[in-house]
C-alpha positions as CSV (number, residue, x, y, z in Angstrom):
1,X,0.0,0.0,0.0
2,X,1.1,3.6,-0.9
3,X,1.3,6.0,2.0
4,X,-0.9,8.8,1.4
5,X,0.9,11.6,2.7
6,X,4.8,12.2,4.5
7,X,5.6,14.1,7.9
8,X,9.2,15.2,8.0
9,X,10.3,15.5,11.5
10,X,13.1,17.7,11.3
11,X,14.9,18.3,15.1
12,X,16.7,21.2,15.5
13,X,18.8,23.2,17.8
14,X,20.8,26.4,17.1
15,X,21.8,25.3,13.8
16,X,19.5,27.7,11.1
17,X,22.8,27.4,8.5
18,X,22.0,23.7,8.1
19,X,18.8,23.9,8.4
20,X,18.0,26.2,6.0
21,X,20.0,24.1,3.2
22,X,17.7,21.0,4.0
23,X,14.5,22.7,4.2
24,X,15.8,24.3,0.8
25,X,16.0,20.2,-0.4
26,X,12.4,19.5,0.9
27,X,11.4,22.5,-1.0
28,X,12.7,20.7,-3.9
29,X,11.3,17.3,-3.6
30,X,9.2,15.5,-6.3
31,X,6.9,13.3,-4.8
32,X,3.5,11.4,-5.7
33,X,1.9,12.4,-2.3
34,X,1.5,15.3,0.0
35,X,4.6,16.2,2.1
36,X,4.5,18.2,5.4
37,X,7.6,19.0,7.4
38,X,7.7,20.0,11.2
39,X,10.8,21.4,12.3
40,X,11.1,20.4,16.2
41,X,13.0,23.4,17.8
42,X,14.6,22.1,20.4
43,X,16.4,25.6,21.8
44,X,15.0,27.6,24.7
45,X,13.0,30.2,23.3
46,X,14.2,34.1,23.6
47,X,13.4,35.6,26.9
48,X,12.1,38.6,24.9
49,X,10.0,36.6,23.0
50,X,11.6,37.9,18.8
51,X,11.8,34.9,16.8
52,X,15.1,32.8,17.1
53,X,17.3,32.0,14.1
54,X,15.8,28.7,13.8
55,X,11.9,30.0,13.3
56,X,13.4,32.8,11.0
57,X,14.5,30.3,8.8
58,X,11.1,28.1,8.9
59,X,9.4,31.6,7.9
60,X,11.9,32.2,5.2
61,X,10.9,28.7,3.9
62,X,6.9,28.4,4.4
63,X,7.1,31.4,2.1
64,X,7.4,28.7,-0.6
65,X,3.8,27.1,-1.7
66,X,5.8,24.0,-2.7
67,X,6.8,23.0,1.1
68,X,4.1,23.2,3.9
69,X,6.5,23.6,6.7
70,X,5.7,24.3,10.7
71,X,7.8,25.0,13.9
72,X,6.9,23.3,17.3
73,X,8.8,23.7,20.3
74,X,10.7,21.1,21.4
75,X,11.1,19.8,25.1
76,X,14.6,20.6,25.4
77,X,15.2,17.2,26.5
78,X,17.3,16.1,23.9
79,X,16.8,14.3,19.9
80,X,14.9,11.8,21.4
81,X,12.3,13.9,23.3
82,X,12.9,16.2,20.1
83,X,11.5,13.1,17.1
84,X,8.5,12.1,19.7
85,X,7.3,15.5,19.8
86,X,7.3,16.3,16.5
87,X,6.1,12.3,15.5
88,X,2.9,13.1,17.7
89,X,2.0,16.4,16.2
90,X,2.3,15.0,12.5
91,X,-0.7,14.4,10.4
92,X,1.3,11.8,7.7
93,X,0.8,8.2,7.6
94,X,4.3,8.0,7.0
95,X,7.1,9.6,9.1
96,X,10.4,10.3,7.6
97,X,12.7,11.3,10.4
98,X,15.8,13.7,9.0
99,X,18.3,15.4,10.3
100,X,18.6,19.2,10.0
101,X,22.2,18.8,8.6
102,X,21.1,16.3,6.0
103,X,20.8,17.4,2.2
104,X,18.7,14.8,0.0
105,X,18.2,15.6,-4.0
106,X,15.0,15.5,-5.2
107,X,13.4,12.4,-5.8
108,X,14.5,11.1,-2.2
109,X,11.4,11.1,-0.5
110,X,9.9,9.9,-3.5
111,X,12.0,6.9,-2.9
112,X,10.8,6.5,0.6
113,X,7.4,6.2,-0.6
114,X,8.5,3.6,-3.0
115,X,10.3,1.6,-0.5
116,X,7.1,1.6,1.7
117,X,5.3,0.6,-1.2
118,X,6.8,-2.3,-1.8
119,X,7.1,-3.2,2.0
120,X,4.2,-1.2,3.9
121,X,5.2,-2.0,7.6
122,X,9.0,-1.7,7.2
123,X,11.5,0.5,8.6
124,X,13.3,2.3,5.8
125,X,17.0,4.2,5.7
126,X,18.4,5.8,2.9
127,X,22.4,5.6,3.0
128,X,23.8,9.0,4.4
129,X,27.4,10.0,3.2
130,X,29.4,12.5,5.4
131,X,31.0,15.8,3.9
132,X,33.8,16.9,5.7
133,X,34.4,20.0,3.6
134,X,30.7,20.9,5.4
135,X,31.7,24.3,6.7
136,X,32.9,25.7,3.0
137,X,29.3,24.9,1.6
138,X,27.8,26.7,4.5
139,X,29.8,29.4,4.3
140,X,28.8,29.8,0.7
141,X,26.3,32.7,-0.4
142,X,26.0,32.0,-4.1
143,X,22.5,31.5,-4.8
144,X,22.6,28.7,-6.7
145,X,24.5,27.0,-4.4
146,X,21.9,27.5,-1.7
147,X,18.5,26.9,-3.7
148,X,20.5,23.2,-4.9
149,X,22.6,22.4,-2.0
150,X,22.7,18.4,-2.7
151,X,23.4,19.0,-6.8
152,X,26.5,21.5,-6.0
153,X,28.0,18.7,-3.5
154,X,27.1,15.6,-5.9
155,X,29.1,17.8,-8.5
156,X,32.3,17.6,-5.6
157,X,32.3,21.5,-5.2
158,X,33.0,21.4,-2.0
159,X,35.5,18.0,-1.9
160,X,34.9,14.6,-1.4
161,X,32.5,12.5,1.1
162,X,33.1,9.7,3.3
163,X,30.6,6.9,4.4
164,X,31.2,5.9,8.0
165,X,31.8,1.9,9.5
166,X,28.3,1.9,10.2
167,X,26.5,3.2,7.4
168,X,29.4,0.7,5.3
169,X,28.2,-2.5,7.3
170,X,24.6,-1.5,6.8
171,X,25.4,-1.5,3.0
172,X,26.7,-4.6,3.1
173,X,24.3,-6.4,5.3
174,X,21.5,-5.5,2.8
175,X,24.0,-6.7,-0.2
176,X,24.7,-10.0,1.3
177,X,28.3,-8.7,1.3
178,X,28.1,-9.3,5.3
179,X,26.0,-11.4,7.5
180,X,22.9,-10.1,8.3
181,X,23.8,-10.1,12.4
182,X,21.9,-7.0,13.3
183,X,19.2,-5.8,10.8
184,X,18.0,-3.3,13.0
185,X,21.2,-1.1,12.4
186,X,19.4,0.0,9.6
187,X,17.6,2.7,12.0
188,X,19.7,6.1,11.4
189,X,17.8,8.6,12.5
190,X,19.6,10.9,10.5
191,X,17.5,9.3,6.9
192,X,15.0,6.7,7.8
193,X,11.1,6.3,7.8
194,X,8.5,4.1,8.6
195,X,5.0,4.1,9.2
196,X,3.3,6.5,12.1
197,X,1.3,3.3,13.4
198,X,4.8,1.7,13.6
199,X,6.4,4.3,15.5
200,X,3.7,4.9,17.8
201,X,3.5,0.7,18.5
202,X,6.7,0.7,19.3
203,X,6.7,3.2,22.2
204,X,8.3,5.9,20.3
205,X,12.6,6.8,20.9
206,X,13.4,6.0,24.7
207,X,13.5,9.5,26.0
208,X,15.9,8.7,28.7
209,X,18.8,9.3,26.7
210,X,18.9,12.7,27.5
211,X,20.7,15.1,25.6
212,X,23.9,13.3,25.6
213,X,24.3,12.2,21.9
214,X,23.8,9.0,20.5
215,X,22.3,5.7,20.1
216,X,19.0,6.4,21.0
217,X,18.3,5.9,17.1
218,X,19.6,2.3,16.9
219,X,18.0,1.1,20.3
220,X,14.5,2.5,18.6
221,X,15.7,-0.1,15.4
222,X,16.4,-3.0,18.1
223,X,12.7,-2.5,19.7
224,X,11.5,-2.5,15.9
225,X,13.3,-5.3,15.3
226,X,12.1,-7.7,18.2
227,X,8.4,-6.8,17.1
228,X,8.9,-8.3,14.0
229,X,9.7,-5.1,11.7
230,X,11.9,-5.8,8.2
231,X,14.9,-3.7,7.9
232,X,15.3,-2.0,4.4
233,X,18.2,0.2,2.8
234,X,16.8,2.2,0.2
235,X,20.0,3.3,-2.1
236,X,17.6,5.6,-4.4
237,X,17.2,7.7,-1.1
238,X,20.5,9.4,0.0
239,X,21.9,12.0,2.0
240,X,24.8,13.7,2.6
241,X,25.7,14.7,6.2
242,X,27.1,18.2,6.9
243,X,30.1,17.2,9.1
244,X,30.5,19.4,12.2
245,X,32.5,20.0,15.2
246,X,31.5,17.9,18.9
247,X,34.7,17.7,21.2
248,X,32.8,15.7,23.3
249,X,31.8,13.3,21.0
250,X,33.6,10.1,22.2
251,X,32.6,10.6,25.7
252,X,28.7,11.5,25.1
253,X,28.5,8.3,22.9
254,X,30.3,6.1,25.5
255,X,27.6,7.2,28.3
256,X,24.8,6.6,25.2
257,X,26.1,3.1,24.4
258,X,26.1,2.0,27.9
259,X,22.5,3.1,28.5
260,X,21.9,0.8,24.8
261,X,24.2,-2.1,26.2
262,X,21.9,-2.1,29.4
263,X,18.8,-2.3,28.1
264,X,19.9,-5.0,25.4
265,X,22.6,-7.0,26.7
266,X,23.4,-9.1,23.8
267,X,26.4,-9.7,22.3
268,X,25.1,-7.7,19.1
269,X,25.0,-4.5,21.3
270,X,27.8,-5.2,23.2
271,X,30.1,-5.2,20.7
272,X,29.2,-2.1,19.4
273,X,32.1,-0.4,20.5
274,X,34.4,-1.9,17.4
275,X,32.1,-0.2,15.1
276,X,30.8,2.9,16.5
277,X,33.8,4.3,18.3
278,X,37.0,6.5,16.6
279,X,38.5,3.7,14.9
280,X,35.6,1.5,14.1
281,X,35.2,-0.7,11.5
282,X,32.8,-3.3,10.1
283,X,35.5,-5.9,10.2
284,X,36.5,-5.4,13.7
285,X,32.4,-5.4,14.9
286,X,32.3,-8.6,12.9
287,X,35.5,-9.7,15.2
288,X,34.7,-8.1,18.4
289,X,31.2,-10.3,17.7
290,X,32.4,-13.9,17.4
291,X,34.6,-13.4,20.3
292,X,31.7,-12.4,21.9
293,X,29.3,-15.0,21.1
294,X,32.0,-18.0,21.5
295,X,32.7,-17.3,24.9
296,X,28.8,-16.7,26.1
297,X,27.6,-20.6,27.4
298,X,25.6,-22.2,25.6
């Protein structure tokens, strides 16, 4: 079955130079059905109550009749807090959740849809690719460059992109290049959809994360996962990443992954470490993994 219309849940905080580069990609989209897209800002509001940079830029892009766009307030208690709040305000059958540093070209949510088509009830990524030369393209003020953000990076004017150890061993999962031991890594929040009914069944992203970054994505795809939801990468759905700076990172994802490792103790979570941290790799998962299950008893 087809979805009849598409939420975007865009979470957002204090980043309206991304954000207004992938609301100008949603503007651009070429889809069969309705689209929507509810930018979840996530910042405290201004004590004087003037708009913030973030619902500046919404304004700036509602102006355009082709993307029917609306700002909530977020909770302020971090990206998981930030998708269920915008996930229960949508009016879609289908929820695409997206990062507001993610640039898709124009027939990506088309390919959503598509994907969904083919396999109603399934959860759905499309393979995101990281641009380290992120800051150049945001620094950029030629108009062409920000009405077609995605085209002038596919075209490598701002350098090259990188695909990460996790989005690799989700590629090659799907491909049968790699055993299929955890399916439900497909679950990026950064590019993935899947039915509203699904979502809400499946109690939503686990709040409790906080705002430290990380994980709370995947630990939504193992939940999906152990009711019985398919796992699908949909290649004619991509995104690029805008790289950017978090000095923290490493020690916000290690307090994240714990939380995951708790809550699913398995050796396909506990391993994690050899593919999510600095020098992660698919092969060194795949590794870290069989030592793993050889030495839990039988």
């Amino acid at each position: 079955m087809t979805p009849e219309r598409v939420s975007v849940v865009v979470p957002t905080r204090d980043k309206a130079g991304s954000l207004r580069l992938t609301l100008a990609c949603l503007a651009d989209q070429s889809c069969p059905v309705p689209v929507d897209v509810v930018v979840v800002n996530d910042a405290a509001p201004p004590r004087d109550g003037t708009p913030d940079a973030t619902e500046r830029v919404v304004a700036e892009a509602a102006g355009r009749p082709s993307l029917p766009v609306r700002a909530v307030r977020g909770p302020g208690r971090g990206r998981a807090a930030a998708r269920n709040a915008g996930a229960a305000v949508a009016v879609g059958d289908l929820l695409l959740f997206l990062d507001d540093d993610i640039l898709l070209p124009p027939t990506a949510v088309a390919a959503h849809v598509a994907a969904h088509h083919r396999d109603a009830d399934a959860c759905v990524h499309g393979p995101v690719r990281d641009l380290p030369g992120a800051r150049r393209l945001l620094a950029s003020t030629e108009p062409g460059v920000r009405r077609a953000p995605y085209e002038a990076v596919a075209a490598g004017r701002f350098g090259r992109t990188v695909v990460t150890a996790l989005e690799r061993l989700v590629a090659a999962m799907a491909e049968g290049r790699a055993p299929a031991v955890a399916p439900w890594l497909v679950c990026i929040g950064a590019n993935t959809s899947m039915p509203r009914a699904l979502w809400r069944r499946s109690g939503g992203y686990d709040e409790g994360f906080g705002t430290t970054w990380g994980c709370e994505d995947l630990e939504l795809g193992r939940r999906l996962w152990s009711l019985g939801t398919r796992m699908r990468l949909a290649p004619d759905a991509p995104g690029v990443h805008l790289t950017h700076e978090r000095p923290d990172r490493w020690e916000q994802h290690a307090r994240t992954l714990a939380r995951f490792t708790d809550k699913h103790p398995e050796p396909a979570v506990r391993a994690l470490a050899a593919l999510l941290g600095p020098s992660g790799t698919p092969d060194r998962y795949l590794e870290a993994l069989r030592t793993l299950e050889g030495s839990t008893p039988s």
